[in-house]
C-alpha positions as CSV (number, residue, x, y, z in Angstrom):
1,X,15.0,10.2,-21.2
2,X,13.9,9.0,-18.0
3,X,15.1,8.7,-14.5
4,X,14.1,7.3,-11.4
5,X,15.8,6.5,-7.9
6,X,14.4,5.3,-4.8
7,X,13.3,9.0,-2.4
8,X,14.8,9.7,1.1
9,X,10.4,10.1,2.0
10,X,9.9,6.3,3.4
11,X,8.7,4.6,-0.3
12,X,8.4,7.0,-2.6
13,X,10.3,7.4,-5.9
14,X,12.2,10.0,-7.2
15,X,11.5,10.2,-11.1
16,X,12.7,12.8,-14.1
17,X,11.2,12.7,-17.5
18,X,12.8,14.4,-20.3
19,X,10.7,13.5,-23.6
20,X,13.6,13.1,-26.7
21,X,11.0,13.4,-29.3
22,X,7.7,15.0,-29.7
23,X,4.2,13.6,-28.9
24,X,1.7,12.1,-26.6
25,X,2.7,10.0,-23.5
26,X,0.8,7.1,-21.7
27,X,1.5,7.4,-18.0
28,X,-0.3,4.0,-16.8
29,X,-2.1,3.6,-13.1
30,X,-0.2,2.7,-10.7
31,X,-2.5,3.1,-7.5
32,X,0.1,6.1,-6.3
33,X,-0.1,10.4,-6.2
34,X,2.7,12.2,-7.5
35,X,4.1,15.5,-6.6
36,X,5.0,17.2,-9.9
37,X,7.0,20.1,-10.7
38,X,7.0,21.4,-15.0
39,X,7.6,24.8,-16.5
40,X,8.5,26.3,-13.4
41,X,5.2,25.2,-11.4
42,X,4.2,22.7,-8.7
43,X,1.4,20.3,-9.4
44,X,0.1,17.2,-7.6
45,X,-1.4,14.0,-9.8
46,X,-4.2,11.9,-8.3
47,X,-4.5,8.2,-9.1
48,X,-5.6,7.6,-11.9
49,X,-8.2,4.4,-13.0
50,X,-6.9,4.3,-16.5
51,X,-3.6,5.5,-18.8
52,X,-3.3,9.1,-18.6
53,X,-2.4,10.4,-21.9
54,X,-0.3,13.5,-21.9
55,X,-1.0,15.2,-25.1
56,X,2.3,16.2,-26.3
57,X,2.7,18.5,-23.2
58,X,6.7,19.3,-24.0
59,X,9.6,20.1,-21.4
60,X,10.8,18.4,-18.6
61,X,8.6,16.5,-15.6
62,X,10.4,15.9,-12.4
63,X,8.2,14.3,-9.8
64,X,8.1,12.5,-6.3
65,X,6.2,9.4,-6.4
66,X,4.3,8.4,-3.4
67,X,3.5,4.6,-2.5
68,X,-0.1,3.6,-2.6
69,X,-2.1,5.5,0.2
70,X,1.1,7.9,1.7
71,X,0.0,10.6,-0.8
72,X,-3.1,11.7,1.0
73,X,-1.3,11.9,4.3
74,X,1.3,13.6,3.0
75,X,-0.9,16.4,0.3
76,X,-3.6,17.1,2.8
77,X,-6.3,15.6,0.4
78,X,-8.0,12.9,0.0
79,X,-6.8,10.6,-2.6
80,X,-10.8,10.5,-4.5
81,X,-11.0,14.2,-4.6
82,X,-8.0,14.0,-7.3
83,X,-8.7,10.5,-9.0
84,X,-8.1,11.3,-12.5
85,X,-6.9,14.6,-12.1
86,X,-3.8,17.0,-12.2
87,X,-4.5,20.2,-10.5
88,X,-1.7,23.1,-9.3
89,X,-0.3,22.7,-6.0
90,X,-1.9,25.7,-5.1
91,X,-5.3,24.3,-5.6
92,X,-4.6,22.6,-2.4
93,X,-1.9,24.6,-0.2
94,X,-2.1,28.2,0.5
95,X,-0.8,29.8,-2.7
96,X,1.9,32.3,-0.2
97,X,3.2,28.8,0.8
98,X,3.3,27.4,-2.7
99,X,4.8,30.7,-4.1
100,X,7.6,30.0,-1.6
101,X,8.2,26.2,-2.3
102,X,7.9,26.7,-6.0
103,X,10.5,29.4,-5.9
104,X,12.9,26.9,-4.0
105,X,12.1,24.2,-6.2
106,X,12.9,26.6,-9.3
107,X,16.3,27.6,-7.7
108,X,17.3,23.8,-7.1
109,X,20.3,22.9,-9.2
110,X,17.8,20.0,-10.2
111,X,13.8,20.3,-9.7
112,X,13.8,16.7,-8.6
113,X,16.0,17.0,-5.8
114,X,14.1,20.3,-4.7
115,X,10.8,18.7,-5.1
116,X,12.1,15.8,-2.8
117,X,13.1,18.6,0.3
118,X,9.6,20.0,-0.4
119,X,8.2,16.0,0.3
120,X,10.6,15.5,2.8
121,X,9.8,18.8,5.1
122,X,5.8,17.4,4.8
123,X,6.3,14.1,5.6
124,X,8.2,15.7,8.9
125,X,5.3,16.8,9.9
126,X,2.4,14.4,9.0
127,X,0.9,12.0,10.8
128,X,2.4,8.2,10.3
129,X,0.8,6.7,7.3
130,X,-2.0,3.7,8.3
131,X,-0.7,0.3,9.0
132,X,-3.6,-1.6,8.6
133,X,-4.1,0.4,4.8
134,X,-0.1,-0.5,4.2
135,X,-1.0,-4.1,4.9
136,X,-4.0,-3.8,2.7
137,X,-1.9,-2.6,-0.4
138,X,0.7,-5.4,0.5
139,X,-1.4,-8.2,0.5
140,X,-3.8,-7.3,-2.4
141,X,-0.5,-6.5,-4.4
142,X,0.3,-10.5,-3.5
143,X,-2.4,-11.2,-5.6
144,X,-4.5,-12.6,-2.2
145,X,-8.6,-12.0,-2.8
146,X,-10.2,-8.7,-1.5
147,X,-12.6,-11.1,0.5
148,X,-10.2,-12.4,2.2
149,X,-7.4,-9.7,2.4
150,X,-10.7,-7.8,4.7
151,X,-11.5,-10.9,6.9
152,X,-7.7,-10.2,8.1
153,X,-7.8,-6.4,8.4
154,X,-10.8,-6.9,10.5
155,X,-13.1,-4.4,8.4
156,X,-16.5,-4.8,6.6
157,X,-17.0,-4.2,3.2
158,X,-18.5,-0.6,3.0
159,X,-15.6,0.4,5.9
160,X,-12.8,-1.0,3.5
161,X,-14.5,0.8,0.7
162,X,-15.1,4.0,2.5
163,X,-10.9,3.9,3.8
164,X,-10.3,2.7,0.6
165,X,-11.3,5.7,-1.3
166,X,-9.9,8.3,0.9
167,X,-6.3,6.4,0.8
168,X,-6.5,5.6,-2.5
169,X,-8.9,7.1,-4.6
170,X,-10.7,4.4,-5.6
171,X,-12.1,0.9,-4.0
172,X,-10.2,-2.0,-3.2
173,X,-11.5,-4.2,-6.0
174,X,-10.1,-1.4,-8.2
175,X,-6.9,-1.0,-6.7
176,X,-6.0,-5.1,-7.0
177,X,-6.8,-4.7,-10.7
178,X,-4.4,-1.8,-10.8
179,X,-1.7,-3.7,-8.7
180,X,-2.4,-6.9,-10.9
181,X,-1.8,-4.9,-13.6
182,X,1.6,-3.7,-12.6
183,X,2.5,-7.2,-11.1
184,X,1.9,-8.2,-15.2
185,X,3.9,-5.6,-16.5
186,X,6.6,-6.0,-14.3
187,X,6.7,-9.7,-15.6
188,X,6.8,-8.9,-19.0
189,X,9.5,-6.3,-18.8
190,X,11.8,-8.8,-17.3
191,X,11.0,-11.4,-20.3
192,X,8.7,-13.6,-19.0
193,X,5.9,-14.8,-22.1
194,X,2.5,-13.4,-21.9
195,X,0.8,-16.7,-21.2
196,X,3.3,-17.1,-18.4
197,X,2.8,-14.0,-17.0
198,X,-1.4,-14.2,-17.2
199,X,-1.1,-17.8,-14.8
200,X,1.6,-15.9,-12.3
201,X,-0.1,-13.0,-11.9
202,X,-3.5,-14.1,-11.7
203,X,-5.3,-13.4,-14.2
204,X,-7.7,-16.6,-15.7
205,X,-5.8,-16.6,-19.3
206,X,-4.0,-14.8,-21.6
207,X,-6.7,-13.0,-23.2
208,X,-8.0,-12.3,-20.1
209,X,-4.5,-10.3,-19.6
210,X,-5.1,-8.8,-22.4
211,X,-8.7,-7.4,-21.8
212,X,-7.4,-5.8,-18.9
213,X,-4.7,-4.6,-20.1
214,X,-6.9,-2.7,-22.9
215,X,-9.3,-1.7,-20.2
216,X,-7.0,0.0,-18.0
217,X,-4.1,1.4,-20.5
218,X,-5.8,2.2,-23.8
219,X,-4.0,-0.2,-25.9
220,X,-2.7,-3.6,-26.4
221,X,0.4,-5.3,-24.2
222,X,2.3,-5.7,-28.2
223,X,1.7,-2.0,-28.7
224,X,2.4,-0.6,-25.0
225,X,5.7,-2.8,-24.6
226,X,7.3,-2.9,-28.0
């Protein structure tokens, strides 16, 4: 079973995953970094550029979802060092301070509410998030060009793509295919027909939906919503 609610840390999501039957998952990119706590320890997920597939991994997940580019400010890392990647929290935090949080975390009455004091008690003391990055992720995710989205920002194109990868792991061009993919998704889940959704969230066709779709996920929009 599955859970999420919206986090007290300024955009993030609060999530629980509780598999009911055994066997590998798809978690699909998103453009985000999660803080993740299972069997008792503390990990962080980078973003990933395609479906990362779990592997059966059993138990329950709790996590704290942060919004596109708040995860390095708020992990100390950045967000290209992890792309594609799921590495203990201590990896990246002292392990006497991880030792500490993990312990709270464990001795929450649920991990997800402990894991959201741990993201709560970091974003206290980081530095605001970029405006100019937020805007970035805002506009790209309103399906405006990358061209264009950087005449507005005021930044070249190697300064974009340099910011870009620090904040998000990856380049804006990739990050608008991940946030068009999403946008499709979304579309989909709430009814709307595949050809439908291809012309409203920007993609030239359906089969150019679907391409993408297959590209970034591993499998087909049928076989991923049904």
């Amino acid at each position: 079973m599955y859970w999420e609610r919206p986090s007290l840390v300024t955009g993030a999501v609060v999530w629980c995953n509780s598999p009911s039957v055994p066997g590998d998952g798809r978690v699909l990119p998103d453009g985000c970094m999660d803080l993740l706590w299972h069997d008792g320890r503390l990990l962080v997920a980078g973003p990933d550029t395609h479906a990362y597939v779990t592997e059966g991994a059993g138990g329950a997940w709790a996590g704290v979802r942060f919004r596109p580019g708040d995860g390095p400010v708020l992990l100390g890392v950045p967000a290209h060092e992890l792309r594609d990647r799921r590495v203990d929290l201590a990896d990246l935090w002292s392990a006497r301070e991880v030792r500490s949080l993990t312990a709270r975390v464990n001795a929450a009455a649920d991990p997800a509410d402990g894991l959201e004091e741990v993201a709560l008690g970091r974003a206290a003391e980081a530095r605001a998030p970029d405006p100019l990055l937020r805007r970035l992720v805002e506009e790209l995710d309103a399906g405006r060009p990358v061209g264009g989205v950087a005449d507005e920002v005021g930044l070249g194109a190697r300064q974009l793509h340099r910011r870009s990868l620090a904040a998000f792991g990856y380049g804006p061009k990739t990050l608008a295919r991940i946030l068009r993919l999403q946008r499709a998704l979304r579309l989909v889940r709430s009814g709307v027909a595949l050809a439908d959704t291809a012309a409203r969230a920007g993609y030239a066709d359906q089969a150019h939906l679907t391409r993408e779709v297959r590209e970034l996920t591993g499998t087909t929009p049928g076989r991923l919503l049904g």
